[in-house]
One Martini backbone bead per residue (centre of mass of N, CA, C, O) as a GRO file, in nm:
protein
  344
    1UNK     BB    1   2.061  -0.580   0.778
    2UNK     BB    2   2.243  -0.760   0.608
    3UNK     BB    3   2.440  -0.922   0.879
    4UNK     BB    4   2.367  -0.761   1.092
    5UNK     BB    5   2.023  -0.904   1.143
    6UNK     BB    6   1.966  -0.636   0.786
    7UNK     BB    7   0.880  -0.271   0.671
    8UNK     BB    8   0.572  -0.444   0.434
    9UNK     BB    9   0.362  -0.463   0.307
   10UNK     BB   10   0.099  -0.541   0.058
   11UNK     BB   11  -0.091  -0.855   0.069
   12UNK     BB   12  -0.260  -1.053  -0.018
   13UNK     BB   13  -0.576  -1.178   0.137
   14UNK     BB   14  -0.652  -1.519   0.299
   15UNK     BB   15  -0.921  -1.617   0.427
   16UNK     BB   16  -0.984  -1.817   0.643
   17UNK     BB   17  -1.222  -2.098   0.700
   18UNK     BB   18  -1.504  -2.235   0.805
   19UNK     BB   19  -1.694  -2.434   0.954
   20UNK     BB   20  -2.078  -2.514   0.866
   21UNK     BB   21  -2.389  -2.534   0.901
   22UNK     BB   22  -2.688  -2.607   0.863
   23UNK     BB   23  -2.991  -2.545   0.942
   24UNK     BB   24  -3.231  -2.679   1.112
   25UNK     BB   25  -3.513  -2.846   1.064
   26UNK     BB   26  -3.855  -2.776   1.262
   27UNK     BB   27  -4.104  -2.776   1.061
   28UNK     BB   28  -4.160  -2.431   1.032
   29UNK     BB   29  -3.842  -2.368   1.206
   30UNK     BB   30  -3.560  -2.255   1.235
   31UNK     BB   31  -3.196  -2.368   1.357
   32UNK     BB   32  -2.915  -2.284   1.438
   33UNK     BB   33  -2.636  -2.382   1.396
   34UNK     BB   34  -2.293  -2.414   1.528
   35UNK     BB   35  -1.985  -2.351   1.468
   36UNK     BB   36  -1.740  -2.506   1.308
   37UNK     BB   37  -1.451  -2.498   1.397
   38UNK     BB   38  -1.128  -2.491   1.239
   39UNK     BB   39  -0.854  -2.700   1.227
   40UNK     BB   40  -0.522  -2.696   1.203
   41UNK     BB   41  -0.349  -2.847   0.944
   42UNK     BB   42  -0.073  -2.666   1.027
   43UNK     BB   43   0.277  -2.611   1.084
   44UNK     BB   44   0.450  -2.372   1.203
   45UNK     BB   45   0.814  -2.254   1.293
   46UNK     BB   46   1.017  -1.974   1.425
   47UNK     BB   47   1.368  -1.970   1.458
   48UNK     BB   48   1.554  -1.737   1.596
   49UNK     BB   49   1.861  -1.570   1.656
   50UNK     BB   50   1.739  -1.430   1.889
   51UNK     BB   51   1.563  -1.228   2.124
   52UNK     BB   52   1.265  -1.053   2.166
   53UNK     BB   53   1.415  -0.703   2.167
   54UNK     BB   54   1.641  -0.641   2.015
   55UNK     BB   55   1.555  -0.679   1.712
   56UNK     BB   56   1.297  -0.550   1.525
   57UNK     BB   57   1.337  -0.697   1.271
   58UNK     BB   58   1.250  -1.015   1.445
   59UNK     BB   59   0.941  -0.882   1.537
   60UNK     BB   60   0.864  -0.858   1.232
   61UNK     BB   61   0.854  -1.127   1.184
   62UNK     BB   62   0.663  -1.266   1.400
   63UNK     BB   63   0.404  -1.065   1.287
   64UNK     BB   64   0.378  -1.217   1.062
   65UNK     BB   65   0.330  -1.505   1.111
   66UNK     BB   66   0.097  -1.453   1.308
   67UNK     BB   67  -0.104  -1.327   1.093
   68UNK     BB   68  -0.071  -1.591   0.913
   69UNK     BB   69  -0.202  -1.765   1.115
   70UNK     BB   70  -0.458  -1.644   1.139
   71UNK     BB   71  -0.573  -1.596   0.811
   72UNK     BB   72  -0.474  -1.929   0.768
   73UNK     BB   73  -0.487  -2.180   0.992
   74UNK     BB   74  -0.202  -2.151   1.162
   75UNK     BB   75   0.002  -2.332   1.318
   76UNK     BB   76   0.237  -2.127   1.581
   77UNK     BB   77   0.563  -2.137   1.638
   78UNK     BB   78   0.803  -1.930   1.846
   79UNK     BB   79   1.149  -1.960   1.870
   80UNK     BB   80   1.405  -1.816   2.100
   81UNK     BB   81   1.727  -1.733   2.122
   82UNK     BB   82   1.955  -1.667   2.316
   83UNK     BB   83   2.190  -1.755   2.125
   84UNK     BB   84   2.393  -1.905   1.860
   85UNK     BB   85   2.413  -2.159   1.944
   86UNK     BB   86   2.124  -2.249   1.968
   87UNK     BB   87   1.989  -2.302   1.685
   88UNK     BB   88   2.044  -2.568   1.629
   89UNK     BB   89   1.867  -2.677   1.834
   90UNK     BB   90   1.569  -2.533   1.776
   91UNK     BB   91   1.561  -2.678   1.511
   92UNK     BB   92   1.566  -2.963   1.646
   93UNK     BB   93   1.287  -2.902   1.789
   94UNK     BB   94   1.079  -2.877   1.546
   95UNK     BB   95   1.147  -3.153   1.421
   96UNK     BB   96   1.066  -3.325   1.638
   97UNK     BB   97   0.769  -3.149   1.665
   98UNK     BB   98   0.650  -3.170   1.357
   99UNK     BB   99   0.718  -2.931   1.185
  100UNK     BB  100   0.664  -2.839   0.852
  101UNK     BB  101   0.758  -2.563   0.880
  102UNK     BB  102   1.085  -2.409   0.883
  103UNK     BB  103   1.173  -2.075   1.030
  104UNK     BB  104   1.469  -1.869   0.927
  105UNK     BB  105   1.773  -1.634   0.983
  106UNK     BB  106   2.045  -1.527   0.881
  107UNK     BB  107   2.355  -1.583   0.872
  108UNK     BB  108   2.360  -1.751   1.158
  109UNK     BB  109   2.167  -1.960   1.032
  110UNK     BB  110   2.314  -2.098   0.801
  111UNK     BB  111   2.462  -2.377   0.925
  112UNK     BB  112   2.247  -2.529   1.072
  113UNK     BB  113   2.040  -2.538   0.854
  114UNK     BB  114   2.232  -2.706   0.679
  115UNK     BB  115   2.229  -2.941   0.845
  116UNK     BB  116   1.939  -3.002   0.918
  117UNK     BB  117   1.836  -3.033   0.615
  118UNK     BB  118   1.980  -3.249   0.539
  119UNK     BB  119   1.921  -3.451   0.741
  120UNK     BB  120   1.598  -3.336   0.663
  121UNK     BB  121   1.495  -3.414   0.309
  122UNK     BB  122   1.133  -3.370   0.369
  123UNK     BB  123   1.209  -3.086   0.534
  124UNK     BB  124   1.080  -2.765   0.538
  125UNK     BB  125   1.227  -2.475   0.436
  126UNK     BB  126   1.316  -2.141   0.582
  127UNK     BB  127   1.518  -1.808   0.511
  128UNK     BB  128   1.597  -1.506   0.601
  129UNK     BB  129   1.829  -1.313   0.466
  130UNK     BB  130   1.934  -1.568   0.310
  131UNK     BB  131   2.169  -1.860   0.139
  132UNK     BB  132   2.041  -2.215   0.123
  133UNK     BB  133   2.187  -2.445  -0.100
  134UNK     BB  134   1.870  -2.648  -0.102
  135UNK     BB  135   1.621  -2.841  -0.218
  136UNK     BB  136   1.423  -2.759   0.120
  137UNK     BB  137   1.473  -2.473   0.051
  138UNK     BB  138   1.366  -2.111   0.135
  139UNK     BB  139   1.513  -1.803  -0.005
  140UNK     BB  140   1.526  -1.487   0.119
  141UNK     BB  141   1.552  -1.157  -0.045
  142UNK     BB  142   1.681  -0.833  -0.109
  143UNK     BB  143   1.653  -0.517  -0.317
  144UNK     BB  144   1.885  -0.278  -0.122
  145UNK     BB  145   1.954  -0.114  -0.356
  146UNK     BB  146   1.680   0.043  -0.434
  147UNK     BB  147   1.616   0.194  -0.168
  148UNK     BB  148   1.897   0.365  -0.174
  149UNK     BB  149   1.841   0.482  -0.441
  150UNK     BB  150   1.632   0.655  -0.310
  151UNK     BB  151   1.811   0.790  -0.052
  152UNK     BB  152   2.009   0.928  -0.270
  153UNK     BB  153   1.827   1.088  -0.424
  154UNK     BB  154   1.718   1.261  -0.174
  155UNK     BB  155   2.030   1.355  -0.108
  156UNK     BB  156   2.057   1.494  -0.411
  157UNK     BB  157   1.812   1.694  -0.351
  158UNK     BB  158   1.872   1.817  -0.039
  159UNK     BB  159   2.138   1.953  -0.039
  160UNK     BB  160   2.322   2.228   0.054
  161UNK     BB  161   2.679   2.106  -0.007
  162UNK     BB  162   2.725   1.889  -0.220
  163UNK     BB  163   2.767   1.677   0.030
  164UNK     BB  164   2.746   1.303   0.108
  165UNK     BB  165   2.723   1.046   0.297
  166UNK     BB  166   2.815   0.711   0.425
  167UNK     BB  167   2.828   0.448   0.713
  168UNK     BB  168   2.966   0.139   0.656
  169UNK     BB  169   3.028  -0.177   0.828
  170UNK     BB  170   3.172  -0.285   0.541
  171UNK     BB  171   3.431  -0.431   0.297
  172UNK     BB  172   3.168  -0.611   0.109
  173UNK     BB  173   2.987  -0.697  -0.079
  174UNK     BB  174   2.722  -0.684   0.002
  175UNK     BB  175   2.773  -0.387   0.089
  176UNK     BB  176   2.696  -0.294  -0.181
  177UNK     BB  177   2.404  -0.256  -0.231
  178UNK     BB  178   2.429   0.021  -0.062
  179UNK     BB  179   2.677   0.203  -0.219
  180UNK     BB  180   2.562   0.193  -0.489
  181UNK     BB  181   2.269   0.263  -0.461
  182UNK     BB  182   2.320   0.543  -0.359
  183UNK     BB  183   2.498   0.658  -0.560
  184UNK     BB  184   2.313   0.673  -0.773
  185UNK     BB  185   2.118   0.815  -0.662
  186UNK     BB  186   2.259   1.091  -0.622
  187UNK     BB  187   2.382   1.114  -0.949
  188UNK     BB  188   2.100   1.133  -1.093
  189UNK     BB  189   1.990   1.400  -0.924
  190UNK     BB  190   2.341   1.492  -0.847
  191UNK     BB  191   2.619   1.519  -1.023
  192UNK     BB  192   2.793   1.706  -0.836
  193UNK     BB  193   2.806   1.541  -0.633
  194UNK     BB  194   2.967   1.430  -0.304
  195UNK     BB  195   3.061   1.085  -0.200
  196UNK     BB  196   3.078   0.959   0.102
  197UNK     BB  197   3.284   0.680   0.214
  198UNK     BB  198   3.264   0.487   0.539
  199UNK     BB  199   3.411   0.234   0.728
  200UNK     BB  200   3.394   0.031   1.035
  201UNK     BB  201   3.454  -0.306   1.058
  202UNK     BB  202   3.162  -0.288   1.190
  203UNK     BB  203   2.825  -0.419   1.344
  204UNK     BB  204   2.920  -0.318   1.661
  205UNK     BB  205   3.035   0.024   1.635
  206UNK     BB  206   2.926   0.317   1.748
  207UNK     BB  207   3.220   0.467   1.816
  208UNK     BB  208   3.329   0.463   1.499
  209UNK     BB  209   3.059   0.553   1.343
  210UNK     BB  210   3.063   0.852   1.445
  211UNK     BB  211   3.339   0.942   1.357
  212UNK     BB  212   3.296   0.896   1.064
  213UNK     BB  213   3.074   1.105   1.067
  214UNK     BB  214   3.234   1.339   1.160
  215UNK     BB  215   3.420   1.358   0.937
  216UNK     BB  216   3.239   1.399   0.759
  217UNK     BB  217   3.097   1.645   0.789
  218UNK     BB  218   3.375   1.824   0.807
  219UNK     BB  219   3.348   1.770   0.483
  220UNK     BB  220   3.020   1.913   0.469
  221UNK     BB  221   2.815   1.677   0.536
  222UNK     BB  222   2.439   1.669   0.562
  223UNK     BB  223   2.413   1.384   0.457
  224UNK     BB  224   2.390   1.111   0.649
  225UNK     BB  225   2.413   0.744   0.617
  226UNK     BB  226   2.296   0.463   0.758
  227UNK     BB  227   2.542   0.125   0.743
  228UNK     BB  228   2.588  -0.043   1.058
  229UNK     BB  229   2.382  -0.088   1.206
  230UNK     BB  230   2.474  -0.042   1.526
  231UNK     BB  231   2.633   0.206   1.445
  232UNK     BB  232   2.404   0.403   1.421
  233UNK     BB  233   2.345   0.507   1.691
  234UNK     BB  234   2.668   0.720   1.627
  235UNK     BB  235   2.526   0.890   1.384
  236UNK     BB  236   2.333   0.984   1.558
  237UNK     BB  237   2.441   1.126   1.743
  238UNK     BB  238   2.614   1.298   1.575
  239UNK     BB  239   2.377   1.472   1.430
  240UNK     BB  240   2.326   1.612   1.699
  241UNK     BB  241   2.573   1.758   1.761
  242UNK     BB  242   2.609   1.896   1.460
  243UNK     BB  243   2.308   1.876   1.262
  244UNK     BB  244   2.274   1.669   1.060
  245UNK     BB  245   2.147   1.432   0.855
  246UNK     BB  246   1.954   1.090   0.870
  247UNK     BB  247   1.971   0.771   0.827
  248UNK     BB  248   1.818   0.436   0.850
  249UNK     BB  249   1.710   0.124   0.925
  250UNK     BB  250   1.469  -0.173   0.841
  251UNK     BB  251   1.336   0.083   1.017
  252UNK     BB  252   1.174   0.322   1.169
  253UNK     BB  253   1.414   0.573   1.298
  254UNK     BB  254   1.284   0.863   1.348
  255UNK     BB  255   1.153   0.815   1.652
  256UNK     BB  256   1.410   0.918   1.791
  257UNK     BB  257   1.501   1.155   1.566
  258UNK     BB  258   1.323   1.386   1.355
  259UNK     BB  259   1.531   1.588   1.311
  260UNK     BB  260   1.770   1.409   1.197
  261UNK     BB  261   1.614   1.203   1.137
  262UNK     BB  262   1.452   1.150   0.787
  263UNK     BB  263   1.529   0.837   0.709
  264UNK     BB  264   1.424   0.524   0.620
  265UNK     BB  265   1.516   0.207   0.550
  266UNK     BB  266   1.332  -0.064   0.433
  267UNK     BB  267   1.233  -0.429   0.576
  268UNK     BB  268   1.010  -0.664   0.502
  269UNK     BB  269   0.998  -0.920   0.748
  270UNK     BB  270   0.668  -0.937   0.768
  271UNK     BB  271   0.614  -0.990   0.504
  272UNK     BB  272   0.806  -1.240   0.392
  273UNK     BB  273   0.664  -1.416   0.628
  274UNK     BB  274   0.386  -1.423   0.519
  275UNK     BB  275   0.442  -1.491   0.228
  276UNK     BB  276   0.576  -1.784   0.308
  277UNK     BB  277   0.298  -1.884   0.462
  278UNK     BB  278   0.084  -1.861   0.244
  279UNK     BB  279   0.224  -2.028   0.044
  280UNK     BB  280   0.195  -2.261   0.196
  281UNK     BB  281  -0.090  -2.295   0.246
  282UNK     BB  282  -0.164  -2.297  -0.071
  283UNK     BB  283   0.085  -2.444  -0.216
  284UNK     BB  284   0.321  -2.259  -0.314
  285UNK     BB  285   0.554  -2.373  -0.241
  286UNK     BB  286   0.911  -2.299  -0.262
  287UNK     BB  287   1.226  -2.401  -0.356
  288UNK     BB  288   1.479  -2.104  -0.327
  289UNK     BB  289   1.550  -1.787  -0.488
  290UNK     BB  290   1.339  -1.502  -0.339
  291UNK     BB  291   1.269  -1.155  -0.435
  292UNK     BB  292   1.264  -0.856  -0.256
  293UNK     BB  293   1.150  -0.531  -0.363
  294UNK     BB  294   0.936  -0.246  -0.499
  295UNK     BB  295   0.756  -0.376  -0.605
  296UNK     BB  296   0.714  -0.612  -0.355
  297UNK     BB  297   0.733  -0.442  -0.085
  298UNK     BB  298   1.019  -0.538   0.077
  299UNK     BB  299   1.130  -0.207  -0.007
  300UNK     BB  300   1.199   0.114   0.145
  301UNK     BB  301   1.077   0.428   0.210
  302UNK     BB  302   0.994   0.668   0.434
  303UNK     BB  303   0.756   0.888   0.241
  304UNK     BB  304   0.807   0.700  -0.021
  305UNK     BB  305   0.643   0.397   0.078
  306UNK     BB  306   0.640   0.490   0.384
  307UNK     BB  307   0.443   0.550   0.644
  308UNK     BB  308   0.480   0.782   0.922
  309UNK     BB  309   0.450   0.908   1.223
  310UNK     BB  310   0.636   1.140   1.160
  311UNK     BB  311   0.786   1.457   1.040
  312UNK     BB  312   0.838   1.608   0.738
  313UNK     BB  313   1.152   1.735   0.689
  314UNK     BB  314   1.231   2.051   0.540
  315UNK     BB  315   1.514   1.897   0.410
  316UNK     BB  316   1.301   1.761   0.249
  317UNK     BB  317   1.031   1.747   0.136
  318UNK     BB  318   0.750   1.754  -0.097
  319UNK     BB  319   0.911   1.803  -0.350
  320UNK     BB  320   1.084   1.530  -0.329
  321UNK     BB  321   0.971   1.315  -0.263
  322UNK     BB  322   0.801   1.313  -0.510
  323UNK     BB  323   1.028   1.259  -0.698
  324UNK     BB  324   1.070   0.976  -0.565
  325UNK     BB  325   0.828   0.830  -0.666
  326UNK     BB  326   0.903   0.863  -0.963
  327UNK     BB  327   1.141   0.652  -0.932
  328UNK     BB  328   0.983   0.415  -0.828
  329UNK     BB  329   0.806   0.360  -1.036
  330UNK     BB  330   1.030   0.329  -1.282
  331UNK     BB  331   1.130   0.064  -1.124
  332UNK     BB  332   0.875  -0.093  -1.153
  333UNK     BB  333   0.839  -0.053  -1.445
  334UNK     BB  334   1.161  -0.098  -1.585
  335UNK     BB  335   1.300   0.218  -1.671
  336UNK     BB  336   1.460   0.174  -1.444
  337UNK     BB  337   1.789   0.107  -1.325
  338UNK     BB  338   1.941  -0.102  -1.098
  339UNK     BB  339   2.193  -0.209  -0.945
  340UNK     BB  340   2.368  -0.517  -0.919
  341UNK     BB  341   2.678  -0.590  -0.747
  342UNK     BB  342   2.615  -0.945  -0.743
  343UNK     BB  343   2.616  -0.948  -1.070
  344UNK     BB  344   2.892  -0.800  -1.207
   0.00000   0.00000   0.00000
């Protein structure tokens, strides 16, 4: 989730093409020539501000950039971060090296972005999950309040002690899009539901957030949001000792625990990747604010917008599921609004 890290889209796809040439006539009979591969005219490099394998949010961003590096005839190179410290470095790496397009992520790499942007404003960049506002630069962002407010409608269709609650790594704005997404949704669809929310005051304290998830149960909820980022780990186990239902953020996490974790919130990291590298290729690429909901498949939730590996658990059920697809619809079609926490 955004500021913590903070899966999915199906893009338009269009096939880089090779050049060939036509068979050579030799008398009355055809010898075809050998295809000439078509080399590479554009260069993307990738800059993660960690390395990959600690948060597979940026592992999704690595595989959508190779994608659509193959799909369009782009040379790619992802270079990682030991550290965000070397961010700014590893920027003015790609600068050094020439590349058309530089793509960084999240709000660590906001100051870096700034200084190397503003000092090369002829050169192209791009940031996801957060806002570099410079006239060279292309913002991605997404409408994680859509998929909350998915999560919470499932939520207030499935409880059964009309008592519900999230673990929110802060209380601060940026993660109402999570809390307040939530509460609509649960309210939405169970409006005598009671919604517990409680703060961890950090994005990497897992026995905090476990704590929080404790009190949640004792309180009644028998599903309980992760909104913690690392915190989330914390609600995971808490879940599993006490037998409460809960979910994930930004990638599947049913798969660690499918009886107990039940939902997860997705971020298409590799999708708005692919299509910011896409666009590039295509040449309509442009500098500004681009954000991605549910209408774009940049955020989503399993089981009603992206299939899982795990089986859909029987507290969520087959009928929850369809009744929230149908409030997806209503979402895409805009019939239905969920509210911007950061438009109020």
């Amino acid at each position: 989730m955004k500021k913590a890290f903070l899966t999915l889209s199906v893009f338009a796809l269009l096939a880089a093409g090779c050049g060939s040439e036509k068979p050579a006539a030799t008398g009355d009979s055809a010898t075809p020539a050998l295809a000439a591969e078509q080399k590479p005219t554009k260069r993307v490099a990738v800059v993660l501000p960690e390395k990959i394998g600690v948060n597979p949010y940026f592992m999704l961003m690595d595989e959508g950039a190779k994608k659509a590096a193959k799909d369009f005839n782009i040379e790619e190179k992802t270079i990682e971060s030991t550290d965000h410290s070397a961010i700014e470095e590893n920027l003015r790496v790609a600068v050094a090296e020439n590349y058309d397009l530089i793509i960084t992520a999240a709000f660590e790499s906001e100051d870096a972005l700034k200084k190397i942007a503003t000092e090369n404003p002829d050169k192209q960049f791009a940031i996801v999950d957060s806002v570099v506002d410079l006239p060279n630069v292309r913002n991605v962002v997404f409408r994680e309040q859509e998929a909350a407010y998915l999560v919470g409608a499932a939520a207030g269709l499935a409880t059964k002690t009309n008592t519900v609650g999230i673990v929110v790594a802060m209380d601060a704005p940026l993660l109402k899009k999570w809390t307040v997404g939530y509460e609509e949704g649960v309210k939405a669809t169970n409006p005598n539901a009671k919604v517990l929310v409680n703060y961890v005051g950090s994005f990497t304290d897992p026995a905090k957030a476990k704590e929080m998830a404790l009190l949640q149960a004792s309180q009644g909820a028998d599903f309980i949001n992760g909104a913690s980022a690392v915190g989330d780990l914390g609600v995971f186990e808490a879940a599993k000792e006490k037998g409460f239902y809960t979910s994930g953020q930004d990638v599947d996490r049913t798969e660690l625990d499918p009886e107990h974790i039940v939902l997860s919130q997705i971020k298409g990291a590799d999708a708005v990747t692919y299509d910011t590298i896409k666009q590039f290729a295509e040449g309509t690429f442009k500098a500004g604010v681009f954000d991605y909901g549910l209408k774009e498949n940049g955020v989503g939730v399993t089981f009603v917008t992206h299939e899982s590996k795990s089986k859909l658990s029987p507290f969520i059920g087959q009928e929850v599921v369809d009744k929230v697809k149908a409030i997806r619809d209503e979402i895409v079609a805009g019939t239905r609004k969920v509210t911007d926490p950061l438009k109020q």
